[in-house]
C-alpha positions, 0 to 999 in steps of 0.5 A: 682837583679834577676841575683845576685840570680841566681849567688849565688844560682849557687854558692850555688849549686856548693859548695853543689855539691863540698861537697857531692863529698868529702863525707860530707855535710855542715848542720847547728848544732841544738841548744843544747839539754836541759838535765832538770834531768842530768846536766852533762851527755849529749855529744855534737856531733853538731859539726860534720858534717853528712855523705853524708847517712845522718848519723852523722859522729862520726869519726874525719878525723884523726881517719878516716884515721887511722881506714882506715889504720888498715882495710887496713892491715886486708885485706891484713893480710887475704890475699887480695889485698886492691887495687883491685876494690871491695876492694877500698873503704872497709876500707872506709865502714867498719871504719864508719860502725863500728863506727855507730854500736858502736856509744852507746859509745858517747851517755848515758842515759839521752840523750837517754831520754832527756826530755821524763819524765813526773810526773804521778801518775800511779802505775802500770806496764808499759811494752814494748815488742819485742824491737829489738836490733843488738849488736856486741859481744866483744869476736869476734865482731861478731854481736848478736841480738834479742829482749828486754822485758822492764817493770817498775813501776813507783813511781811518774814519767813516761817515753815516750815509744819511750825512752825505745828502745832508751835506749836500743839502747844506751847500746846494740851499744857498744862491749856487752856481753848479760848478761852486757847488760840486766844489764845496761838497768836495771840499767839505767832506775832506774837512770833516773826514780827511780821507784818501780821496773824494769825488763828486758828480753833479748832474742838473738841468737850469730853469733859467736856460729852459724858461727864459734865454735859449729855452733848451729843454733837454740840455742838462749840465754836467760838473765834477770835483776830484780830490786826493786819490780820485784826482791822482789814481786813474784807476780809481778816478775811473771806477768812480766815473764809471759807478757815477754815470750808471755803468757798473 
């Protein structure tokens, strides 16, 4: 019995081994998750497999391959020789690169939350700050990144605090301009909490005006979507404005 163990741990270990070398790594697809407040809106990813990193692997290997083949004739657009040692893998690397970086087109709101709501009678304002985000602008696909400033006031149901950066993630993982993006953020949290009122601060600098263009170094962009009481209540708008920016 012993050997029969060790002979199918070994053969275990060898197909481990064969799958980390091509790149992939067998796992088993979690149960499927539980969306109690949108019915359709979740879209199942368990069926791929994760990358060797540990990441999950959003493209197919068909859409790999072609992704692969239009980095190949960048580089040799640009004047490079994609065969050359540093460049092998590039196309590689930058096919799921880009795929992670824009993995918010394969996630929305309410896998972002999940089931992170909970019936609270709290009505005050509830606020997180400083939430950083990385995007990528979809005029130049150079990235921009900052920090977001997110408040509510909730009507009857609240939100887990780790939801809102997910959120936030979910939108700003996706070709974005700043101003779309504050929006949605907004507009989400309204779609899934309903609440009195919402605010959202985006503070971020754009590598396509630092490194190309005006080349401004210090210039950093400020946007800003008021809904319900934030927008309507000045007293709220300002409280919410005052904690955004620092001054408490």
């Amino acid at each position: 019995m012993a050997k029969s163990n060790r002979r199918n741990g070994a053969r275990s270990d060898g197909a481990a081994r064969t799958a980390v070398k091509r790149g992939r790594v067998a796992s088993p697809s979690p149960d499927a998750i539980k969306h109690p407040i949108a019915p359709n809106a979740p879209v199942d990813l368990s069926s791929r497999q994760p990358l060797r990193t540990g990441t999950v692997q959003l493209l197919s290997d068909v859409e790999e391959a072609e992704f692969e083949e239009t980095v190949r004739k960048q580089l040799q657009l640009m004047g490079e020789d994609p065969d050359r040692e540093g460049l092998i893998r590039t196309p590689t690397r930058v096919a799921r690169s880009l795929a992670w970086l824009t993995r918010g087109y394969r996630e929305n709101a309410w896998t972002a939350v999940g089931e992170g709501v909970f019936t609270e009678k709290h009505d005050h304002m509830v606020m997180v700050r400083d939430i950083e985000l990385y995007s990528l602008c979809e005029h130049h696909l150079l990235p921009f990144f900052g920090k977001a400033h997110i408040a509510y006031i909730p009507s009857g149901r609240i939100v887990g605090l780790s939801k809102l950066p997910r959120l936030v993630e979910v939108f700003a993982r996706r070709l974005q301009v700043q101003e779309r993006l504050t929006g949605q953020i907004a507009q989400a949290i309204c779609e899934v909490l309903q609440p009195r009122g919402v605010g959202v601060v985006i503070e971020a600098v754009h590598l396509c005006m630092m490194m190309r263009g005006v080349e401004k170094q210090n210039s950093k962009t400020i946007t800003s979507a008021l809904l319900g009481s934030f927008r309507d209540d000045a007293k709220t708008r300002d409280e919410f404005l005052r904690l955004a920016h620092g001054r408490e």
